[in-house]
N, C-alpha and C positions, 0 to 999 in steps of 0.2 A: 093552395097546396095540392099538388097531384098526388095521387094513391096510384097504388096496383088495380085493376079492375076488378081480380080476387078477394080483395078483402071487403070484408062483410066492413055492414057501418061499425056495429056493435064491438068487434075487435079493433076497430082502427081508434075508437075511443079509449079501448082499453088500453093499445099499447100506448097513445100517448099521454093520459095519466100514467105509464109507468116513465114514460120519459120526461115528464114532469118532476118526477119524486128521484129524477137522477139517474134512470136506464138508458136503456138504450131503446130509443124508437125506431124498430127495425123498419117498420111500415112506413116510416114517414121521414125518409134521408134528410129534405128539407126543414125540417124542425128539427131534429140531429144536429145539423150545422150551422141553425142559426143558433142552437142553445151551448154547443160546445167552444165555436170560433166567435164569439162574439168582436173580437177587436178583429180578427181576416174578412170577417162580413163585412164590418164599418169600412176597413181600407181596398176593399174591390168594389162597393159604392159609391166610395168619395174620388178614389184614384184611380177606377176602372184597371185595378190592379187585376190580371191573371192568377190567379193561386189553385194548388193540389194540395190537398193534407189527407194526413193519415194515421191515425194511434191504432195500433192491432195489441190486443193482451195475447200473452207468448204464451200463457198456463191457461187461460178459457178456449185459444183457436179464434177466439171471435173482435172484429175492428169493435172498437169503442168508440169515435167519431171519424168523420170523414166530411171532405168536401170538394168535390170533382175529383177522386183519387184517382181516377183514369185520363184525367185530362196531361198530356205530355205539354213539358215547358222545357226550356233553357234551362239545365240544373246548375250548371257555372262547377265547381269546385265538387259537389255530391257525385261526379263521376268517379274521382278518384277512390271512392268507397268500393266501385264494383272491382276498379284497378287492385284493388287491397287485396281483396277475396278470391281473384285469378293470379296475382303473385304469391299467396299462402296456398293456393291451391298445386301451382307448379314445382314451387323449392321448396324444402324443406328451412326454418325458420335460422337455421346455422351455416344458410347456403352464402359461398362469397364468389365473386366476381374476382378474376386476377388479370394487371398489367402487364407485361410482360417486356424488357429489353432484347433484343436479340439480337446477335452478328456474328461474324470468323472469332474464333476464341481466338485469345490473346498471346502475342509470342511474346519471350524473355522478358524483354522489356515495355509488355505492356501495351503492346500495341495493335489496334484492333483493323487489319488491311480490308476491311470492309465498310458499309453504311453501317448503323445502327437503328436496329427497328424499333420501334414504338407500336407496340401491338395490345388489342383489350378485347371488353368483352360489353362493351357498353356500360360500364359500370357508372353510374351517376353518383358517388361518394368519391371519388376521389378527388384529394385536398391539397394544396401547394405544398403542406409539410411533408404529403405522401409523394412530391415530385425531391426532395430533398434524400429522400429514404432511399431512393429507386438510384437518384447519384453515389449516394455514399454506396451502396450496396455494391455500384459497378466498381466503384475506388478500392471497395473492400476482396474483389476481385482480383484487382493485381491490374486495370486497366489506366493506362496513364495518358493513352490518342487513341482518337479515330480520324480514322485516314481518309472517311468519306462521309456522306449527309448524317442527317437526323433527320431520317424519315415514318414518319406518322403516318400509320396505316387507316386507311377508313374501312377497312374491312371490317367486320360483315357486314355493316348497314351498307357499306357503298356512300356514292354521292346523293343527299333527298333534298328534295326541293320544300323549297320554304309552303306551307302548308296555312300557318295562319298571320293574318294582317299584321299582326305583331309583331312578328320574326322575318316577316319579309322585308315589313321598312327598315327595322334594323341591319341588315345588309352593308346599309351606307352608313347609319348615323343612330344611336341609342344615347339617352340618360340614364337608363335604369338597368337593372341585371334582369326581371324576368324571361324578355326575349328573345335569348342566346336560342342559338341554334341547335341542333341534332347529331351527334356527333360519336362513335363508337370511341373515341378518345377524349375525352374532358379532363377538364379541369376548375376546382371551384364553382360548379354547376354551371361549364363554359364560360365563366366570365373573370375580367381581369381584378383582382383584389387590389385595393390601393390604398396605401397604408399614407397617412396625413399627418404633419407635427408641426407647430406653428416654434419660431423662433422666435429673435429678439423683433421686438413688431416693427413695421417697414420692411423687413426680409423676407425676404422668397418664403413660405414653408418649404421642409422637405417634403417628397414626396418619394416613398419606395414600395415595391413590391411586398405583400406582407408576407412572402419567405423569407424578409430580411434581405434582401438582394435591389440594386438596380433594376427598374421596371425596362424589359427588353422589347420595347417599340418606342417609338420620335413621342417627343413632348412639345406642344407646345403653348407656350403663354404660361402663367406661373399664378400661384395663389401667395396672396402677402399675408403678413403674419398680424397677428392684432394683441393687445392686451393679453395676457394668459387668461383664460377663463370668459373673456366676453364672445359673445355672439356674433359671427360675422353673418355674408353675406357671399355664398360663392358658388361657381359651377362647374361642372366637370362633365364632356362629353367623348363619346369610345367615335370616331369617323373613319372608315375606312376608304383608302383612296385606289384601286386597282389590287384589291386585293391584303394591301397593307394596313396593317391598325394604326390609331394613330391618339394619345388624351389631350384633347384643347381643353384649354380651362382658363379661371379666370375668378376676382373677386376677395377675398380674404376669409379668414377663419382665426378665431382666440383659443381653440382647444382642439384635442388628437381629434381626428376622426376615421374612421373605418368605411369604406365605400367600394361597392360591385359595380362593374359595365360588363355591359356582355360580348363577348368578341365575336364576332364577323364570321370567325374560324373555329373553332375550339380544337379541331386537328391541328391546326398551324399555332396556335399558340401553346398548346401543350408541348410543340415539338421545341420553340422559342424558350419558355422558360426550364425547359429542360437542360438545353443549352447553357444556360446561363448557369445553373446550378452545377454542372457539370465543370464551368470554367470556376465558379466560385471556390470547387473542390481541385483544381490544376490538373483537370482531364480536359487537352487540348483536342477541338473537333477543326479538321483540314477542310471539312464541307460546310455547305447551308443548310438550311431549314426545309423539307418540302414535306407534301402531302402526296401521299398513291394512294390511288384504288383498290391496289392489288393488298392480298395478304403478305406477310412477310414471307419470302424462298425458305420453302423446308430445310432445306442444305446448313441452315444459318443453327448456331448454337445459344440456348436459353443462357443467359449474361447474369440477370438482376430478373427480380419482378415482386411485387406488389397484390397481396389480395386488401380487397375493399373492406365496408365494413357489412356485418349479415343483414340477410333478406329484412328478418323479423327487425332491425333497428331501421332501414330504409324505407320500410312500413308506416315505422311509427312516425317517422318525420314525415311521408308523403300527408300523411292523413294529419299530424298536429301544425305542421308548417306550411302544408298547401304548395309546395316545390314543383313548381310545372315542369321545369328540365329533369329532375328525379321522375314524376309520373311520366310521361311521354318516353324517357329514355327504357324505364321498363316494360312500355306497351311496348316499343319495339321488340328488345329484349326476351317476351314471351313469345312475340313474332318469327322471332329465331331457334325460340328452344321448339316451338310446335309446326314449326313449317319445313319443306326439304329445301327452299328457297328462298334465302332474302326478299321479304319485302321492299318495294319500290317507294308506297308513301306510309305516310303515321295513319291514314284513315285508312286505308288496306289491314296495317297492323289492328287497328282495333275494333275490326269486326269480330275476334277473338273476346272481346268485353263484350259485344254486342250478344255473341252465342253463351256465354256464361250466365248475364242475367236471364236469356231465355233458357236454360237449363235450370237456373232457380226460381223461373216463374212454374215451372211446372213440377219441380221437389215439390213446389205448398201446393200444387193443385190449382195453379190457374193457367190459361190458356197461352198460345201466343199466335191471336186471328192476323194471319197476312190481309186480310182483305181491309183491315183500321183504315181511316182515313188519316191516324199521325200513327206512324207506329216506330217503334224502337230507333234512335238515330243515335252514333257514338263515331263519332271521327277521330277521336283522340281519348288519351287517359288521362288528360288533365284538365278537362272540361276547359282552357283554353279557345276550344273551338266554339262560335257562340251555334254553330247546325246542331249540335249535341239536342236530344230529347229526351226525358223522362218522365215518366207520372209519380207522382208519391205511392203508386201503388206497386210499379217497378221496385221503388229504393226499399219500401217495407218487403217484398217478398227476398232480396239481396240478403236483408237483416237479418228476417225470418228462418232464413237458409243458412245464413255463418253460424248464427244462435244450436245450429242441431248438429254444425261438426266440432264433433268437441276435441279435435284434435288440434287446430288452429284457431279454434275460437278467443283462448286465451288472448292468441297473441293480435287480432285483428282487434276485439275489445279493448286492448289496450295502447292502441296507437289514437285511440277519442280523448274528446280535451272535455275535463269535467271543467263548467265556465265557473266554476269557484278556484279552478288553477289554470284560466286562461292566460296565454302569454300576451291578448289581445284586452287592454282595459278595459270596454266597452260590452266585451261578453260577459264580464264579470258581476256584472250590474243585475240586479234580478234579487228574490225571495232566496230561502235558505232551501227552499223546495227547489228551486231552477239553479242554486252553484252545487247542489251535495246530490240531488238525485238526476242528475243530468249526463250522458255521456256522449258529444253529439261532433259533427264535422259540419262546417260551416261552408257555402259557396257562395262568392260573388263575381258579379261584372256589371261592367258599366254603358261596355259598346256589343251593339248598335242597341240596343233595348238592357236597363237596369234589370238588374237578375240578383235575388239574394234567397237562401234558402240553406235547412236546415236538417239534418236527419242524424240519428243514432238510436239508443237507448234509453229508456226512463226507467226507473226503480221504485215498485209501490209499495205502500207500509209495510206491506206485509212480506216484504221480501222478494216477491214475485218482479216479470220483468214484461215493461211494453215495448214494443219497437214505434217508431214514428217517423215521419220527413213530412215538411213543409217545404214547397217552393212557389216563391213570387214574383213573377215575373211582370214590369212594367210596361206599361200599352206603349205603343208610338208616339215619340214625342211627351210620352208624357214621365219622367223618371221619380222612380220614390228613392230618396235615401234610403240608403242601406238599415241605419238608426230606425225609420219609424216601420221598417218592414221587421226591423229585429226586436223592437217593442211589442207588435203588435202578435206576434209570436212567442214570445216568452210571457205575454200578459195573459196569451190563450193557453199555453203549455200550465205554467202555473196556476190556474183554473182547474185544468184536468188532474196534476198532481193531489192536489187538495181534497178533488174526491176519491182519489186512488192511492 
C-alpha cells in the first residue's frame, strides 16, 4: 500500500481504523477501493477490466469512494449526459424546432407554379404523423398542385460526411435503425417505419408505411404469413442502389410487427413520403423528389409548417432511450445556434461538449491540465463514436455542476431512469436500495473494445444527495458482457447505499 510521504505512521493508522469502522480513508485511496468496490476490484483482476468510479456526497463537498477516478475510458452512451447539460444550458426547456413548406402562394385554383421547399431546423422529433400534418395543413390551404419538385433542403448542416463505422456502412446496406445518417430534415429519426400484418397464412403479409400509406420506395421479395399468433422466422433489409432505397426481405411472421431501417437519405426520403402523403390527400406534385444544398429562395412564401416536440421532452428521451440520431442531431444543432458558421463534421460540432465539461470541471474547482497524457476526447453527442473519453471524475464534476443550477436542474434530473421503472428488464433487477434510490443513465458498446458504464444520482437516508459514474471498459480481445459489468456495479453501488 503506498502512502503520501507526509503522513506520519501514527496517523495513517489512525485514519485507517477509521476506514475500517466505515470512513473514508483519505490517506490510503487503495484501501478506499478495495473496501468500497469490492465486486470492480474482483472484475479488473479476473477480466483485466479498465474501470473509473466515483461517489462524491453533494452536502459534505467530499468523494466517499473512488477508483482510478481520473483515469479516461470509452464512456459509450454517458456522453449524452454532457449533451443534456449543454442543450438545457442553450434553450430554454419550451424551446421547439419548426419544419417548414414553402413555395409561390397559390392561385385561384390552387395551384402552386413553383417547387415546394422542405426546409427545418434539425429537429430530431419529427414523426410520420407529423409528415401527415404538414400535408393536410398545405390542403387546408386551398393548395391542390405543384407544378414543380419536392425539394428537401439540407441547409444548415449542408452535406456531412459519414463520421462513424456505423453510419458509413450503412450507406449501402442496414438491418437496423440506429445508423441513419445526419440530416437537417428527418424523419422517424431518419429511418423508414414499417408497418407488418400477417394474413391468411401462405399469403404475402402486408406490408405499409406506418402513416397508413403505401411504402414509397421498390420492394422486393415478400414475407409469408403464418398461423395468427405463432412465431416466425423473417428479415428485412434497407439497401440502397445509386442512391435509391430499396426493403428486401424475406421469411414469414404469425403476428403485427412494428420495424425501423434507416435510410441512406433522410433528406430524400422525407421529401418521398411527403409526396406520398400529399397524393394520399389529391395534392398533385408535376415534379420529383430531390435534395439541395442550398436554403430555400427568400422570394418563396411560408405554405404549412410544423413545430416539433420541446427541448425539455427531447432531453428526456435522449437520456431515457439513448437515441443516437436525437443526440448527434442536437450536438450539431448547438453547433448552429453558437457558431457564425456551419459546421463541416459531428466531431468539429462537439468540441462545444468538450468546452462545457471543461467549464464544469472548473465551476467545482478542479483543473483542466492540457499537458494529461489522455485528456478530454468528445467526437460526437451520442457517444456513438468509440474515440470519445472520459473519467468518472469528468461525469461527477458534469453532475456536480447541473446539481447547483437550479433553474434546469429539474428538468435534466428528470430525463434519468430510476431502474425500479426501467424500460430495460435487466436494469430493473437489484435491492429496493438500487430500483428506488437510484437515478442513473446507462452506456454501452460492443466495437472495437466492450464498454458499459454508468452515472447519475443516488439518494441517502437521510434525504441528502451523491453523484456517481462508473465506467468499464474491456481490455483487447478480451469483452465482459454488459450483465456482469452491470452486476458488479450495482453489487458495489448497493453496498454504498446501505451505508449511506
Amino acid at each position: 500500500m503506498r502512502l503520501p510521504n507526509n503522513v506520519a505512521g501514527r496517523s495513517v493508522r489512525l485514519s485507517c481504523i477509521a476506514a475500517f469502522l466505515g470512513l473514508i480513508c483519505s490517506a490510503a485511496p487503495t484501501l478506499a477501493t478495495a473496501q468500497h468496490w469490492p465486486a470492480l476490484q474482483k472484475l479488473q483482476n479476473e477480466r483485466s477490466a479498465r474501470i473509473s468510479a466515483m461517489v462524491y456526497d453533494l452536502d459534505s463537498g467530499k468523494p466517499i469512494a473512488v477508483m482510478a477516478p481520473k483515469r479516461r475510458l470509452s464512456p459509450a452512451s454517458l456522453t449524452k449526459l454532457v449533451l443534456a447539460a449543454s442543450v438545457l444550458e442553450q434553450w430554454p426547456g419550451d424551446h421547439r424546432f419548426m419544419t417548414r413548406l414553402t413555395g409561390a402562394l397559390p392561385d385561384p385554383d390552387g395551384v402552386v407554379d413553383s417547387d415546394l421547399w422542405v426546409s427545418g431546423e434539425g429537429d430530431p422529433s419529427v414523426e410520420h404523423r407529423d409528415i401527415w400534418l404538414l400535408a393536410a395543413r398545405l390542403k387546408q390551404a386551398g393548395v391542390t398542385q405543384i407544378n414543380g419538385d419536392v425539394v428537401t433542403s439540407a441547409a444548415p448542416f449542408g452535406t456531412l460526411e459519414c463520421e462513424v463505422k456505423d453510419r458509413c456502412e450503412a450507406e449501402q446496406r442496414t438491418h437496423t435503425a440506429y445508423d441513419a445518417p445526419l440530416s437537417a430534415v428527418g424523419v422517424d429519426y431518419g429511418t423508414w417505419c414499417i408497418d407488418l400484418a400477417p394474413r391468411t397464412p401462405g399469403e404475402a403479409a402486408a406490408l405499409s408505411h406506418c402513416a397508413a400509406f403505401d411504402m414509397p420506395i421498390p420492394l422486393e421479395g415478400a414475407i409469408s404469413s403464418r398461423k395468427p399468433g405463432t412465431r416466425g422466422a423473417m428479415w428485412l433489409d434497407r439497401r440502397s442502389v445509386l442512391g435509391a432505397d430499396h426493403l428486401v426481405m424475406g421469411g414469414d411472421i404469425g403476428q403485427r410487427a412494428r420495424l425501423y431501417r434507416s435510410m441512406s437519405d433522410p433528406a430524400l426520403g422525407t421529401g418521398l413520403l411527403l409526396r406520398q402523403a400529399l397524393a394520399e390527400l389529391g395534392i398533385r406534385v408535376m415534379g420529383e423528389v430531390r435534395v439541395s444544398e442550398f436554403a430555400a429562395p427568400a422570394a418563396l412564401f411560408s405554405l404549412a409548417g410544423h413545430e416539433g416536440a420541446p427541448v425539455r421532452e427531447q432531453v428526456a428521451g435522449l437520456l431515457r432511450y439513448s437515441n443516437n440520431y436525437t443526440s448527434d442531431m442536437l450536438t450539431l444543432g448547438l453547433a448552429l445556434a453558437r457558431t457564425p458558421q456551419p459546421v463541416s463534421t459531428l466531431a468539429e460540432a462537439a468540441q462545444l461538449l468538450k468546452a462545457k465539461l471543461e467549464r464544469a470541471r472548473i465551476a467545482v474547482g478542479l483543473t483542466n491540465d492540457p499537458a494529461t497524457d489522455a485528456p478530454i476526447v468528445l467526437h460526437s453527442g451520442s457517444g456513438l463514436t468509440p474515440e470519445n473519453r472520459l473519467s468518472a471524475e469528468d461525469l461527477v464534476a458534469l453532475l456536480r455542476d447541473e446539481y447547483q443550477q437550479s433553474q434546469h436542474f429539474p428538468l435534466f434530473y428528470a430525463g434519468l431512469v430510476v431502474p425500479g421503472e426501467a424500460p430495460s428488464r435487466i436494469i430493473r433487477h437489484g435491492n429496493a436500495d438500487w430500483r428506488e434510490r437510484v437515478a442513473l443513465k446507462t452506456g454501452t458498446l460492443s466495437e472495437p473494445n466492450t464498454v458499459f458504464g454508468t452515472a447519475g444520482y443516488l439518494r441517502k437516508k437521510d434525504g441528502g444527495w451523491m453523484a456517481f459514474a462508473v465506467i468499464v471498459n474491456g481490455a483487447d480481445r478480451k469483452g465482459i458482457p454488459m450483465s456482469v459489468s452491470l452486476h458488479a456495479i450495482r453489487s458495489d453501488i448497493e453496498g454504498l447505499l446501505a451505508g449511506h
